[in-house]
ZAMARGU-4260 file (C-alpha; in steps of 0.2 Angstrom, whole numbers, plus 5000, padded with zeros to 4 digits):
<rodrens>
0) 5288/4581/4821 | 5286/4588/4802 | 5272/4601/4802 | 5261/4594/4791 | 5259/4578/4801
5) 5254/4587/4813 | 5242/4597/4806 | 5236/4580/4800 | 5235/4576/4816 | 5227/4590/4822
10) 5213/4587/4810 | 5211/4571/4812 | 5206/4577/4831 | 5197/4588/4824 | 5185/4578/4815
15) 5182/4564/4829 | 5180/4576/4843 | 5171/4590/4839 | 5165/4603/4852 | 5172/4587/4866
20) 5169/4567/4868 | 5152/4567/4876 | 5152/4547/4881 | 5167/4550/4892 | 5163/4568/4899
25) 5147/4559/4906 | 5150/4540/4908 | 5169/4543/4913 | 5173/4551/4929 | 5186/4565/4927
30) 5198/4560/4941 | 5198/4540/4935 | 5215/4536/4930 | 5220/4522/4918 | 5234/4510/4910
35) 5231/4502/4893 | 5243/4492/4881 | 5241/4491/4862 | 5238/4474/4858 | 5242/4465/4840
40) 5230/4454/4834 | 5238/4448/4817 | 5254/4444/4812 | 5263/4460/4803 | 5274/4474/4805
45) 5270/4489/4818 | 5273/4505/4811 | 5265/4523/4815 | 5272/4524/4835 | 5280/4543/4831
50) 5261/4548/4828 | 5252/4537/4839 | 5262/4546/4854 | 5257/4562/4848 | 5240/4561/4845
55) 5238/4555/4866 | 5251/4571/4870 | 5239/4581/4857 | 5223/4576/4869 | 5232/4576/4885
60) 5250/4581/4890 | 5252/4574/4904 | 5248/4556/4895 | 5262/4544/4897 | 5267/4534/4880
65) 5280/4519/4885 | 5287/4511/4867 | 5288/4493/4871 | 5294/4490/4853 | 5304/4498/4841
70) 5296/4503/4822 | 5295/4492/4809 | 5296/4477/4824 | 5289/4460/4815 | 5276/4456/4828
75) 5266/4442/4830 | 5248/4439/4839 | 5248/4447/4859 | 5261/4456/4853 | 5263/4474/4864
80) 5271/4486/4856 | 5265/4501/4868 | 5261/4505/4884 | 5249/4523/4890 | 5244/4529/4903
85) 5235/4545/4910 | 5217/4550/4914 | 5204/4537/4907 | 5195/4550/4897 | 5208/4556/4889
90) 5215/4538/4883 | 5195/4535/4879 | 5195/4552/4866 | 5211/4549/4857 | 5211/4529/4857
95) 5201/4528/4841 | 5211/4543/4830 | 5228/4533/4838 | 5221/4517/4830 | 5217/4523/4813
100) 5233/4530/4810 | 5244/4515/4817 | 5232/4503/4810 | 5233/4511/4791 | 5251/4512/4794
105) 5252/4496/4798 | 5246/4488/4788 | 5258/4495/4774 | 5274/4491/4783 | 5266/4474/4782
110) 5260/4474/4766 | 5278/4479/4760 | 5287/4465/4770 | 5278/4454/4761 | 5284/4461/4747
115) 5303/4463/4751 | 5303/4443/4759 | 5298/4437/4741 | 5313/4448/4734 | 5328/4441/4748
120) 5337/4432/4736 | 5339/4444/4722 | 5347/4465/4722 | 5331/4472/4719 | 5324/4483/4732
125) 5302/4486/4733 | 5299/4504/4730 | 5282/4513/4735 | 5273/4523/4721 | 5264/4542/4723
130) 5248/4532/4723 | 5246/4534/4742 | 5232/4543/4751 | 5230/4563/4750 | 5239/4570/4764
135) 5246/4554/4770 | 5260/4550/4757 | 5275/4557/4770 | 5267/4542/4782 | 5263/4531/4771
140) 5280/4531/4764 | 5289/4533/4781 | 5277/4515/4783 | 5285/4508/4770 | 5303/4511/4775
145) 5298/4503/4792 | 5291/4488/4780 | 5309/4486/4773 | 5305/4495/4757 | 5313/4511/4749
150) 5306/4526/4746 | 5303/4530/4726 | 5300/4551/4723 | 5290/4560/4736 | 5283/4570/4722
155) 5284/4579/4704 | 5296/4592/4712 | 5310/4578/4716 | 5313/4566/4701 | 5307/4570/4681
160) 5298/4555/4677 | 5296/4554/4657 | 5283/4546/4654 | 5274/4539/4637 | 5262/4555/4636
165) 5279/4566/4641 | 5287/4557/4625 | 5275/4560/4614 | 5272/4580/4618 | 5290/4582/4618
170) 5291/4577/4599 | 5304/4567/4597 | 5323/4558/4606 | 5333/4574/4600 | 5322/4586/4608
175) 5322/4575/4626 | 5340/4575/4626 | 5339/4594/4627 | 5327/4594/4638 | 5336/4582/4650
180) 5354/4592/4649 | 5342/4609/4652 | 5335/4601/4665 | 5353/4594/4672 | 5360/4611/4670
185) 5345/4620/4682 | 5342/4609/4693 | 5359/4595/4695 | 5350/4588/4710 | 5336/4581/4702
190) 5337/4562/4692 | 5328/4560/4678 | 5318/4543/4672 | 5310/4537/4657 | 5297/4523/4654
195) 5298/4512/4642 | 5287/4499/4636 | 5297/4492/4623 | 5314/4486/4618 | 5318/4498/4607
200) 5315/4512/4618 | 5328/4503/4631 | 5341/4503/4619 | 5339/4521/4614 | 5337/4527/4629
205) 5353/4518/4636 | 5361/4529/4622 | 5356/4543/4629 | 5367/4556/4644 | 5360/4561/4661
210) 5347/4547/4661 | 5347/4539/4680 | 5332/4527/4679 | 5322/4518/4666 | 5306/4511/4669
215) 5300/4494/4660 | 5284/4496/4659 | 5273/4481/4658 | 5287/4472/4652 | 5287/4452/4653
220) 5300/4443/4663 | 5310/4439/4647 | 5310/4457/4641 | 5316/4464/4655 | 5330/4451/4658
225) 5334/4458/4640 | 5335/4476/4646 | 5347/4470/4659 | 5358/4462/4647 | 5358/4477/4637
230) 5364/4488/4650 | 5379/4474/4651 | 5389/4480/4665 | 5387/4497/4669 | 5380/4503/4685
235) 5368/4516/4676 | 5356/4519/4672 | 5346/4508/4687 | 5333/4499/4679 | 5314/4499/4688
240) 5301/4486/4683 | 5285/4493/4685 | 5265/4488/4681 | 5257/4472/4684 | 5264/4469/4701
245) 5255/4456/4712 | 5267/4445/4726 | 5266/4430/4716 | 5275/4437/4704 | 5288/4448/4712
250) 5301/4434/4715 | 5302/4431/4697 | 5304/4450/4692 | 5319/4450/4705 | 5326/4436/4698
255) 5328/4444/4681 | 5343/4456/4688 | 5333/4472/4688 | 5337/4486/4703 | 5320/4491/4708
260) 5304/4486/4707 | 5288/4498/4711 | 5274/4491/4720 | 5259/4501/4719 | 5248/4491/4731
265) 5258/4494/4746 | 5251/4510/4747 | 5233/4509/4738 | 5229/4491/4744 | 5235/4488/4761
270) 5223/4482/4772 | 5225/4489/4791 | 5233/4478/4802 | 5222/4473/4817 | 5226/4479/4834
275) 5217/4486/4846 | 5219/4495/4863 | 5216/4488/4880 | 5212/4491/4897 | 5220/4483/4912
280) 5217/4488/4931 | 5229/4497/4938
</rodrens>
């Protein structure tokens, strides 16, 4: 597992347990053993399961996680998409830490296979933003994968995103050409984007070498099947609609022939999807 997960994980622990879970040190006897399923109770997409086993290995190793379900399964209510067993108080301590984390997670795959079934008919693939939570954007993205989504950069290291502000301290198109060869020559692994919130900008920015991506910006519907038809029928750069993203609009965005199309509430305003774990005798 990547380290920093688990050292989210760790702290995750950290912060529920403390110096130990007194409820089930004293209302729990230490030799009861116990078999519990997580249990859907909404329609949606299950993601999270790497991290839900190895917060209960965390707590207790000798903890038996059974997948029931792949990641990124569409599940519907009763669904079951894991199995654990192991000593009941150690299934009691990490149950709530294992539900926050596949719930949250959860609830983006969701989110972003609601997005992606609006966007069937059409090439343009839904692409996740860096406005996920602090510490969580390697899961979060890894949720919206599961989702059916793709990932967009994981941070400022990976992709140069020119943006309006970069434009305007760069002083001027000349000047971002160089930039963009300096930048090719240093680094050749890493694309380069620019934003654009108008026309013009598309057209000049097409003109331009070394440009991967541009990103219409708040553009309408019309404007961007525009910036399509301007690129004619080359295959770069891809073009990203961006800003003012909600699902009833997505399907018409697609339809306009764009490539990608970045969704920033997959991330920021995913609601967690309800499941819950339960007990059964053994």
């Amino acid at each position: 597992m990547n380290p920093h997960v688990e050292q989210l994980i760790d702290m995750a622990l950290a912060e529920d347990i403390g110096d130990g879970d007194v409820t089930s040190e004293y209302f729990v006897p230490a030799n009861k053993m116990a078999r519990a399923f997580m249990l859907v109770k909404e329609d949606g997409v299950v993601a999270g399961l790497d991290v839900v086993e190895a917060v209960f290995k965390k707590v207790d190793s000798d903890i038996v996680v059974k997948r029931l379900l792949p990641e990124g399964s569409r599940v519907t209510v009763g669904a079951r998409p894991m199995e654990i067993s192991g000593s009941a108080r150690s299934l009691l301590t990490a149950e709530r830490t294992a539900l926050n984390f596949m719930q949250r997670l959860s609830g983006i795959a969701t989110k972003t296979a609601q997005f992606v079934a609006e966007t069937k008919d059409a090439k343009a693939e839904i692409l996740d933003t860096r406005k996920t939570t602090p510490g969580w954007r390697l899961l979060e993205k890894m949720a919206v994968v599961a989702g059916g989504g793709t990932n967009h950069r994981m941070g400022l290291y990976d992709r140069a995103m020119v943006k309006d502000n970069h434009l305007v301290a760069e002083g001027g198109l000349e000047l971002l050409q160089k930039s963009i060869k300096q930048l090719k020559q240093d680094k050749p692994g890493v694309e380069v984007e620019l934003e654009a919130d108008r026309l013009e900008q598309v057209e000049a920015f097409l003109q331009m070498e070394g440009v991967d991506y541009i990103l219409l910006d708040n553009m309408t519907n019309e404007q961007m099947a525009e910036a399509v038809s301007m690129r004619g029928s080359h295959d770069k750069p891809k073009l990203e609609a961006s800003g003012g993203v909600v699902l009833d609009r997505v399907s018409s965005i697609a339809s306009t022939g764009v490539d990608f199309i970045s969704v920033g509430a997959i991330t920021h305003s995913a609601v967690a999807l309800d499941i819950s774990l339960e007990f059964v005798e053994l």
